[in-house]
Structure formats: structure tokens, C-alpha cells
N, C-alpha and C positions, 0 to 999 in steps of 0.2 A: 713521361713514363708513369706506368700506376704504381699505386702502391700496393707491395703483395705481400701479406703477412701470414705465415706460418700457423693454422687454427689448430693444427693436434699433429703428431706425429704417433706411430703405434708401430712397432713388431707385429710382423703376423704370426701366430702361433701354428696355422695350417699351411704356412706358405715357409717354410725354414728357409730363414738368408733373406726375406723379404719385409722391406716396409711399407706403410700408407702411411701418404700426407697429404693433409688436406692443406691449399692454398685461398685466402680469399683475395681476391685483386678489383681494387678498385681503381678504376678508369675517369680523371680527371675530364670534362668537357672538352672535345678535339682531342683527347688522349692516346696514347698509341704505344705499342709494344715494341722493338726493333725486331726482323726477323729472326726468327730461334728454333730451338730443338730443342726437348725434353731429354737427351741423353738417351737412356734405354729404359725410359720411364713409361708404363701406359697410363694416359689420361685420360679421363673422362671430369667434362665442364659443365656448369649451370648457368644462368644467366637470372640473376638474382632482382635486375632489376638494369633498364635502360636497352639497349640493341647495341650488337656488337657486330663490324666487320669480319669477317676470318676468311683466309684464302690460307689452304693448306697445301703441299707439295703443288701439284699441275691444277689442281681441282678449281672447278671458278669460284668467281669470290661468292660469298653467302652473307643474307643479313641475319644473323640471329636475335630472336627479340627474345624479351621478361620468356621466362619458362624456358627455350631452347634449350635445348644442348646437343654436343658432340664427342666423340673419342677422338685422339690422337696414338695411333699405335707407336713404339717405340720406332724412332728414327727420322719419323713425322717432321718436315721442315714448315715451320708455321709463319710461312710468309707474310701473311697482315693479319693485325690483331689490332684492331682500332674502336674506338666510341663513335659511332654513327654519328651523334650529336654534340654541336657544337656549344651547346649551352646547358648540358643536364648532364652528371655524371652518369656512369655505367658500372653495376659490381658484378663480379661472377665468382662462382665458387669452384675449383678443380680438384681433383682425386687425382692424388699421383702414387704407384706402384712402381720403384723400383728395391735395386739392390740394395741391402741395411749395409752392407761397406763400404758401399758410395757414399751412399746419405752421410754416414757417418765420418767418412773422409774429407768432404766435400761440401757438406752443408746446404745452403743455399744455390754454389755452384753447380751443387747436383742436379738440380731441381731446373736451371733454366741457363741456357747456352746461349747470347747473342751471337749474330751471328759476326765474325771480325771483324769487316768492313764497318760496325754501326757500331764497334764498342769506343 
């Protein structure tokens, strides 16, 4: 698993009921996400440094390298989420937009759903 840690959290003042958070996730060598969901969060990711797998709902898989990025609209099943390499970590950065009463309910939970078979 990476490790993802929480870089800022904010109220949005033009979006009432809405927060950003930023996540940074870093991807241990052979590292791997289980598949998951964002909840009704929209994401958009960077790739900060390493190359990442991602296969999202039916879509084929993609390698995303240093620079990449992609969105995840709310609902988005994020099938693999993996570090291309087996020897070099991988970090990436995410933007997530959901509900502030989630967030606020739910925490971390809000932010990322495995999927049950992999918890």
C-alpha cells in the first residue's frame, strides 16, 4: 500500500457545501493501491515523479509517467493503481472535490473506498 497523506484541506468559498483536498501518495517500489472509488469526489492526479499503472472503469490500462496526469469523475472505479517499477518509488499528487459533510463525517474514509473483497 502507499502511503497518502493529507497536504491541505480548504472550504471553498465559491462552491458552498464544498471542499479541496489535496492528497500526496507515495507508492513504495512494486507498490499498489487495491481497487477503489472516490465516493462522489472529482479527482484530478499528477505524477510527481516515477510511472504509474492506472486502469480506470473499462478503460485499458495506461502508463503514466513524471508529469502525467488524469481526472477521475465522481463514481470512477479505479481498478489498478500500481508503481510500474519494481525498484524505484513513485509519488503523485491528487485534488479531490467533494462534499464538506462528508469530508467532515468521514475523514480519510471519504477520500478513498477499497473496494470489499481487498479490505
Amino acid at each position: 500500500m502507499p502511503d497518502i497523506e493529507i497536504a491541505y484541506s480548504y472550504k471553498l468559498a465559491n462552491c458552498a457545501g464544498k471542499t479541496i483536498v489535496g492528497l500526496r501518495v507515495t507508492f513504495p517500489p512494486n507498490g499498489s493501491t487495491p481497487p477503489h472509488r472516490h465516493g462522489g469526489s472529482s479527482v484530478a492526479a499528477y505524477v510527481i515523479s516515477g510511472t504509474l499503472l492506472s486502469k480506470m472503469n473499462n478503460d485499458p490500462m495506461k502508463m503514466i509517467p513524471t508529469g502525467g496526469t488524469w481526472y477521475e469523475a465522481p463514481g470512477c472505479h479505479h481498478r489498478i493503481s500500481d508503481n510500474a517499477s519494481k525498484t524505484e518509488p513513485a509519488v503523485l499528487f491528487a485534488t479531490l472535490i467533494l462534499e464538506t459533510s462528508v469530508f467532515e463525517r468521514d475523514g480519510m474514509d471519504a477520500l478513498i473506498q477499497i473496494d470489499e473483497e481487498y479490505r
